[in-house]
C-alpha positions in Angstrom: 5.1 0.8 -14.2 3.2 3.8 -13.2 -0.2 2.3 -14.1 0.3 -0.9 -11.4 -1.8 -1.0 -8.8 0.3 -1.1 -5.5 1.8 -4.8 -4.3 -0.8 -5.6 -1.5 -3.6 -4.3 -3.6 -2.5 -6.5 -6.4 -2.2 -9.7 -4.0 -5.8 -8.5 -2.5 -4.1 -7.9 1.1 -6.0 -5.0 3.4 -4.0 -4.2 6.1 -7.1 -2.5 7.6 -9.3 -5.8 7.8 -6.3 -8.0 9.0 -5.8 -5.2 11.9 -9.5 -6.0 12.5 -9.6 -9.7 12.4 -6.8 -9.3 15.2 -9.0 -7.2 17.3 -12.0 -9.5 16.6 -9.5 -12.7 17.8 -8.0 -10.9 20.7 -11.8 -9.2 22.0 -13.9 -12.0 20.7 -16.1 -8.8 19.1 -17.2 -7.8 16.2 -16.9 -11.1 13.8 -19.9 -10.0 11.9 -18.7 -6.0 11.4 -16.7 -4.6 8.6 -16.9 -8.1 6.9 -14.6 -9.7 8.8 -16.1 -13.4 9.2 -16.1 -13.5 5.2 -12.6 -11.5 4.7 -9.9 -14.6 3.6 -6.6 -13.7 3.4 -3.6 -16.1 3.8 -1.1 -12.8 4.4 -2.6 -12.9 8.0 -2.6 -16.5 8.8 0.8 -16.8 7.5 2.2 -14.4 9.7 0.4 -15.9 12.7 2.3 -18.7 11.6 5.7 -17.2 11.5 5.1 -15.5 14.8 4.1 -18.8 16.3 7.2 -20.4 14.8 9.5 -17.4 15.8 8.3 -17.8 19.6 9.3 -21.4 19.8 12.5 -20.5 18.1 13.3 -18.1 20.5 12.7 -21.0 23.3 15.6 -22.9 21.6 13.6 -25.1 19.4 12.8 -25.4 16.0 9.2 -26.2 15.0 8.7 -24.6 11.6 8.3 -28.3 9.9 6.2 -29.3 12.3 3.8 -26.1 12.3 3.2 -26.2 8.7 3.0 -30.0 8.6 0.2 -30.3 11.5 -1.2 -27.5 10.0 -2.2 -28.1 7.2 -2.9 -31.4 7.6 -5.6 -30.3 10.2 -6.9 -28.1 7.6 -7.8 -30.4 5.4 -9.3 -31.9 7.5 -11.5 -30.0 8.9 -12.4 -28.8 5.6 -13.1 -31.9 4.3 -15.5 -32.4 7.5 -17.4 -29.3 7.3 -17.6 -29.9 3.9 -19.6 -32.8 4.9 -21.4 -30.5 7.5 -22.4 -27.3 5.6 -26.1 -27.1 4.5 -26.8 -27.4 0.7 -25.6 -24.5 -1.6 -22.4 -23.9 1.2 -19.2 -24.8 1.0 -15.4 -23.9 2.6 -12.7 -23.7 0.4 -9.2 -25.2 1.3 -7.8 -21.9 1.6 -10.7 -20.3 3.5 -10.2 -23.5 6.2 -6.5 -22.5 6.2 -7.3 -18.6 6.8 -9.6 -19.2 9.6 -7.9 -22.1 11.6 -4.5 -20.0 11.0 -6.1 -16.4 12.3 -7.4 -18.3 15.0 -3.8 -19.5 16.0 -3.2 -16.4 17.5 -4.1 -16.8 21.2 -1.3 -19.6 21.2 1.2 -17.4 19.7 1.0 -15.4 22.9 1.2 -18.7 24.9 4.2 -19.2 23.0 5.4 -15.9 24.4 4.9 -16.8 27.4 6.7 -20.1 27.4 9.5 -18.5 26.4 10.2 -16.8 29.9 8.1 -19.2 32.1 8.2 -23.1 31.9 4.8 -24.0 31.3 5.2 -27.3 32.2 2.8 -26.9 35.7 -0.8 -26.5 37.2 -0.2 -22.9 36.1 0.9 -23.3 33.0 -1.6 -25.9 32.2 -4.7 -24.2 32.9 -3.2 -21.5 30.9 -2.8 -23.7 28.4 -6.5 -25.2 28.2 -7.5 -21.4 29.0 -5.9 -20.6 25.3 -6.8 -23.7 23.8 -10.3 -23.0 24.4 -10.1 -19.1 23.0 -9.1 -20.6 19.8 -11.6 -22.9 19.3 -14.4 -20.4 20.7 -12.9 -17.7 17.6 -12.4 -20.7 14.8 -15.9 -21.9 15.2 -17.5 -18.4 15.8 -15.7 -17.5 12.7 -17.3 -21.1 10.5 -20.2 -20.2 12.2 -21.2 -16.5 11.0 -19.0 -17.2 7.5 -21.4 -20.2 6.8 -24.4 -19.8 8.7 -23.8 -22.9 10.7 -25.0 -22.2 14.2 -26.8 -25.7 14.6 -23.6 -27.8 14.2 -21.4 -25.6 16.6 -20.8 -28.0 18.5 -19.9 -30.8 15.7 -17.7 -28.4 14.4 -15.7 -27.3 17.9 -14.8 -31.2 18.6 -11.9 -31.8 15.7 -11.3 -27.4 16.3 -10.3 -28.0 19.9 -7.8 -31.3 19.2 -6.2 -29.2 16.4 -5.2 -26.5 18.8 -4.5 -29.0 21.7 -1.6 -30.0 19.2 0.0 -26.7 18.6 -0.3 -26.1 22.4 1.8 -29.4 22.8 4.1 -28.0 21.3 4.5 -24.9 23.1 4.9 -27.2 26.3 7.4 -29.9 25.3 
């Protein structure tokens, strides 16, 4: 009782390191300070989930099943494929893939604001769209790329990134 460590230190959540993974998503700086390319956490890309989910509520429709369904089916994935990407002697785990693709969700939960006061369903709307899209496959892959040395593949690894998050943004829209 008075000898337990406190609840998020026991479940290995720092509060301090998921503030800075949000600043690192929302600035596209500092991935490589404070640890934050190699801090996995799923408390953070959980709530990014829930926010995401909550937005979409708040537009009348209920996409919880959906969310965690696409998800992490696309995590596996893409954690299966880079996997078969990562030099020898790396490797992603299952719940790293899950941590990073989730973290990196955060651009459409603003979307997702956003669609709940304006109808994105437009030229507007769709360049906004492809304008978040893109910020959350630039973060996912900067974030593979400095947490498994990985800057040659890039590329390889962006392709199945930017179809994961053209998903979610589908279902901002419709």
């Amino acid at each position: 009782m008075n000898g337990d460590p406190p609840l998020l230190e026991d479940l290995d959540i720092d509060i301090v390191k998921i503030k800075y993974k949000f600043i690192a998503i929302l600035t596209q700086r500092g991935f490589d300070q404070h640890g934050i390319a190699q801090y996995d956490d799923m408390g953070g890309a959980l709530l990014v989930f829930i926010i995401f989910g909550a937005f979409l509520t708040l537009k009348g429709r209920l996409e919880f099943g959906n969310i965690y369904g696409f998800g992490l089916t696309g995590c596996l994935a893409i954690g299966t494929l880079i996997n078969l990407l990562t030099p020898r002697g790396y490797s992603v785990e299952f719940l790293t893939c899950i941590s990073i693709l989730g973290y990196s969700l955060l651009p459409l939960c603003v979307l997702a604001a956003i669609s709940v006061v304006y109808n994105l369903n437009g030229p507007i709307g769709w360049f906004l769209c492809s304008l978040m899209v893109f910020w959350c496959t630039i973060t996912a892959t900067k974030f593979f790329e400095y947490g498994l040395d990985m800057a040659d593949k890039k590329y390889l690894i962006a392709y199945p990134i930017i179809l994961f998050y053209s998903m979610f943004m589908l279902l901002t829209i419709f």
